[in-house]
C-alpha positions in Angstrom: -13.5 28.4 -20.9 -12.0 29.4 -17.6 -12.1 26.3 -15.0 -12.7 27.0 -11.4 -10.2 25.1 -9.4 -12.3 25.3 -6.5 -15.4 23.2 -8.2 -12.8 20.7 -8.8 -11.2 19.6 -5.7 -11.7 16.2 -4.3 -10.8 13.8 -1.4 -9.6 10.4 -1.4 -11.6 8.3 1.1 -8.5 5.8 2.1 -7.6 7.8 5.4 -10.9 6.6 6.8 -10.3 3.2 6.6 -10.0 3.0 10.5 -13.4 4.8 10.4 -16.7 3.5 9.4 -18.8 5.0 6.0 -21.1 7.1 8.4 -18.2 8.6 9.8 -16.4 9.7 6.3 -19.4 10.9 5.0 -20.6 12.9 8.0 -17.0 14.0 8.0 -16.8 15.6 4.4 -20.0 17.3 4.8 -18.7 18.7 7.2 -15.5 19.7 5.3 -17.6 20.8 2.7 -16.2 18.5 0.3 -18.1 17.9 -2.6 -16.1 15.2 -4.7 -14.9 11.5 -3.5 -12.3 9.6 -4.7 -13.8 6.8 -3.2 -11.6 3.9 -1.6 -13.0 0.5 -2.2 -11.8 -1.4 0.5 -12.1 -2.4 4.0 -14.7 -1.3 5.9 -16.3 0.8 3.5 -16.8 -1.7 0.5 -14.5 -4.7 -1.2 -16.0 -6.1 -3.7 -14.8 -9.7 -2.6 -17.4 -9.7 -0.1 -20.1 -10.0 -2.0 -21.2 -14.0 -3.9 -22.8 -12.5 -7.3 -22.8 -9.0 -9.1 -26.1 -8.3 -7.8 -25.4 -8.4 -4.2 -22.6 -6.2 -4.9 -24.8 -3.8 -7.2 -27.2 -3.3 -4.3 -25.0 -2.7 -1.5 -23.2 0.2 -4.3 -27.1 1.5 -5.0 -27.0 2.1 -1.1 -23.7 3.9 -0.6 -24.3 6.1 -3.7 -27.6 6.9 -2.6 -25.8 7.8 1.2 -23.5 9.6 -1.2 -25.9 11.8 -3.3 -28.2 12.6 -0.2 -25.2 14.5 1.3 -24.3 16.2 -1.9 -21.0 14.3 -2.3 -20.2 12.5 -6.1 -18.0 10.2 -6.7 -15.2 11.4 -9.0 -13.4 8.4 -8.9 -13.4 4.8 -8.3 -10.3 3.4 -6.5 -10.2 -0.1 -5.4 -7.0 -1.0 -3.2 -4.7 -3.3 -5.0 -1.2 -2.1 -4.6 -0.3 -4.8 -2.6 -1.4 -8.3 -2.3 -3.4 -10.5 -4.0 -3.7 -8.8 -7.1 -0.6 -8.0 -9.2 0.0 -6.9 -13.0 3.4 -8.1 -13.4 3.5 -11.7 -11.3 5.6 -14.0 -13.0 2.3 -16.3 -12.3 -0.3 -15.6 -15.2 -3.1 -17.1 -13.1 -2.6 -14.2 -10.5 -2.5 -11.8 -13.5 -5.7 -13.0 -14.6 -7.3 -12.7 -11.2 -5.9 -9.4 -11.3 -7.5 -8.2 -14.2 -10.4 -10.2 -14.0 -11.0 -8.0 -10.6 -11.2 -5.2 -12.4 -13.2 -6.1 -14.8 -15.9 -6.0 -11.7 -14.5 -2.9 -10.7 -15.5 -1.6 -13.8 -19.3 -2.7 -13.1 -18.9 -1.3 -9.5 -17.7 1.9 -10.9 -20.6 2.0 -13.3 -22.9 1.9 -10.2 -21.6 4.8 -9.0 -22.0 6.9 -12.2 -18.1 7.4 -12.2 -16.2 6.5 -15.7 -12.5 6.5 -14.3 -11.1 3.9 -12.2 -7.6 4.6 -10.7 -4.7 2.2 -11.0 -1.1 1.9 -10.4 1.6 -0.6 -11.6 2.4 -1.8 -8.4 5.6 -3.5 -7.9 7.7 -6.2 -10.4 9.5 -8.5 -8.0 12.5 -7.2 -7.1 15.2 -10.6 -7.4 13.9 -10.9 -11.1 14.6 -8.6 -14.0 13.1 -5.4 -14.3 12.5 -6.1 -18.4 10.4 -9.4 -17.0 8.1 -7.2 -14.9 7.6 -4.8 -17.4 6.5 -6.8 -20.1 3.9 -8.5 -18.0 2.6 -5.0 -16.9 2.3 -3.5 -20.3 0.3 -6.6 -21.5 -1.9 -6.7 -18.4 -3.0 -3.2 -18.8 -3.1 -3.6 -22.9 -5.7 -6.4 -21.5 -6.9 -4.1 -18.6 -8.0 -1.2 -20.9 -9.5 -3.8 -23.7 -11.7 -4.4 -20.7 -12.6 -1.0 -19.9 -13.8 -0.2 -23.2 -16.8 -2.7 -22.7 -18.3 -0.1 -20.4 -16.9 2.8 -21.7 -14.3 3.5 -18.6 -11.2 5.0 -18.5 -8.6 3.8 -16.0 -5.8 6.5 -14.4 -2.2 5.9 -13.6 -0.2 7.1 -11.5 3.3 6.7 -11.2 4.7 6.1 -7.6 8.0 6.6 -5.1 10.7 3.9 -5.5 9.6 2.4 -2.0 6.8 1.1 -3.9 7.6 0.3 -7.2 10.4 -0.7 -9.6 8.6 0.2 -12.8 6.8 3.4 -12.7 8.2 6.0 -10.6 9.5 9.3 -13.1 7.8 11.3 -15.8 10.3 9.1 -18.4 8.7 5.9 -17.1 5.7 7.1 -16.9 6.1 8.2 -20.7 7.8 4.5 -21.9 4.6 2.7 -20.7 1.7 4.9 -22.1 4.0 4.4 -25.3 4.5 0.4 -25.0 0.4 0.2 -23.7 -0.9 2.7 -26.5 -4.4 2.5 -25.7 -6.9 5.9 -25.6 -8.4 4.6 -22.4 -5.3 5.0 -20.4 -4.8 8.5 -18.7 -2.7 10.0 -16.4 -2.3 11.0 -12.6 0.1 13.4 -11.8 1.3 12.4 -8.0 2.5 15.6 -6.8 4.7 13.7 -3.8 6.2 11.3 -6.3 6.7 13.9 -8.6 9.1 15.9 -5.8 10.7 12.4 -4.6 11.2 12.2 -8.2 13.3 15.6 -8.3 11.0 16.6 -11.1 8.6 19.4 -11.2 4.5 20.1 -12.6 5.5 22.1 -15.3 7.6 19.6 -17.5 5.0 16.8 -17.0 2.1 19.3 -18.4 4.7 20.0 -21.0 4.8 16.1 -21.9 1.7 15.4 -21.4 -0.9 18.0 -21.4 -4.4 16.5 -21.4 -3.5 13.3 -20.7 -3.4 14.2 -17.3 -6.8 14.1 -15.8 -5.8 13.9 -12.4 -4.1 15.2 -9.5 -3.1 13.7 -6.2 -2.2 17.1 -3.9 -0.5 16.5 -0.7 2.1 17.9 1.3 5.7 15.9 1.6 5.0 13.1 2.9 1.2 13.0 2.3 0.8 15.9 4.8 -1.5 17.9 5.2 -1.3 21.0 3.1 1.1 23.8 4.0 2.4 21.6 7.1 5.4 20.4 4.8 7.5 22.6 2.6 6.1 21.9 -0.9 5.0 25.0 -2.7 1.0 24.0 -3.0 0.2 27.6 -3.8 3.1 27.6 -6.8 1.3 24.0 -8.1 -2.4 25.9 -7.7 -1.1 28.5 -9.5 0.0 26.6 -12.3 -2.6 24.4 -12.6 -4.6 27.3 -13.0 -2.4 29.2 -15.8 -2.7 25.5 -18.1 -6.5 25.7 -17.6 -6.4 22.2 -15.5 -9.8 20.9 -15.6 -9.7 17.2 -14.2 -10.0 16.7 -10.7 -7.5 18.3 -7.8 -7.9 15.1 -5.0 -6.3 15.3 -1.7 -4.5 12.5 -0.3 -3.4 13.1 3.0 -3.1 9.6 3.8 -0.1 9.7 6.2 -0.3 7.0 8.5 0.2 9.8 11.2 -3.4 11.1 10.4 -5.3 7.5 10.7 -6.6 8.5 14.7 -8.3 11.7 13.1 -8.6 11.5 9.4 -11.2 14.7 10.0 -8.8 17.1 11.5 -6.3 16.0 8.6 -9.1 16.7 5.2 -10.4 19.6 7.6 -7.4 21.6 7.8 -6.9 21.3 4.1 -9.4 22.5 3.1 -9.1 25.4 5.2 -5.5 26.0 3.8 -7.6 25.7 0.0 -10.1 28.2 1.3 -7.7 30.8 2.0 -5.8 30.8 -1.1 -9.1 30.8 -3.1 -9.8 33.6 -0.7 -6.9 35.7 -1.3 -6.7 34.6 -5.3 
């Protein structure tokens, strides 16, 4: 079956985060955007804030119903935890079991939501310790991690990042090593178009690796930019994801800094750039 790329673009909530919920919601109505990858952080919703499960739960039942009431589904959950306090690899164990411990309520949030795919990243290993450390702590917290998800059926999605963030997943090869050393169903793929190009790599050779395994894209311009401001070829990555029949989820991230004083104007013209090549396609 033919998948409409257009039904499957998203936006990732994490430019608002100067902005309050009322704000980012009014604003992708008005973008027409019909798919969140919703942010779970500061202001919008951290779980931390919240004493038991079922203050959490109800303050969720609120923002999905805000959510659904403007036609907007959340796609996927993505709570913030590249940097501190949580950390797969810390030499500590007691911070690694906070860590995963936090997602295990993530994975209850993410259930209130209707979404099944929580979004994760390796972070970073310490840098003045060995590399081979990091990386075995990180391949037995997300063995751990995806023993967790299967309780409520989720699915968690990786994404491999620049070498400014992380010393342990940042090419197609590492990204490859560690869904080999974690070998667990539950553990997909985002494809990071950004740290893909950092990466000096290209879309085609990580469909080729991985096909289905990627159920996700992040689709921004260099450096997160809005699209067709930069000089990556979006229309080239469109057009491929079309020929391989993509059918996960196409999220914008246009989360440069740069764009935090008018996250609208930033998703707004965007979309307009994805409304013209659907247009002329």
């Amino acid at each position: 079956m033919e998948i409409n790329l257009r039904n499957r673009i998203a936006a990732m909530s994490v430019q608002y985060l100067q902005f309050s919920l009322d704000y980012l919601i009014d604003s992708y109505a008005k973008c027409g955007i019909h798919n969140i990858e919703f942010w779970a952080g500061e202001p919008h919703y951290y779980r931390m804030d919240y004493l038991t499960r079922f203050e959490a739960a109800n303050r969720l039942k609120s923002i999905k119903a805000r959510f659904t009431d403007n036609g907007i589904k959340v796609i996927m959950f993505t709570p913030e935890t590249l940097n501190y306090p949580y950390s797969f690899s810390h030499p500590d164990q007691a911070v690694r079991n906070r860590t995963v411990e936090f997602f295990d309520m993530c994975c209850q949030d993410a259930l209130e939501l209707d979404c099944h795919r929580i979004f994760i990243n390796t972070g970073c290993g310490l840098r003045d310790i060995k590399r081979e450390e990091s990386w075995k702590r990180v391949v037995d917290s997300l063995v751990r991690l995806c023993d967790v998800g299967k309780k409520y059926n989720i699915d968690f999605v990786l994404e491999q990042l620049q070498p400014y963030e992380s010393n342990l997943v940042t090419t197609l090869a590492e990204m490859k090593q560690i869904i080999k050393d974690v070998g667990q169903q539950n553990l997909k793929i985002c494809l990071d178009v950004v740290a893909m190009e950092v990466a000096g790599e290209q879309m085609k050779e990580w469909f080729e690796e991985f096909g289905k395994g990627i159920v996700h894209i992040h689709l921004a311009d260099r450096n997160h930019q809005i699209l067709g401001t930069g000089d990556y070829p979006i229309k080239a990555y469109l057009e491929y994801m079309n020929l391989v029949n993509f059918d996960g989820y196409i999220s914008l991230e246009i989360n440069d800094s740069i764009y935090w004083m008018d996250p609208h104007r930033s998703l707004y013209q965007s979309i307009g750039y994805l409304n013209n090549y659907f247009t002329q396609a």
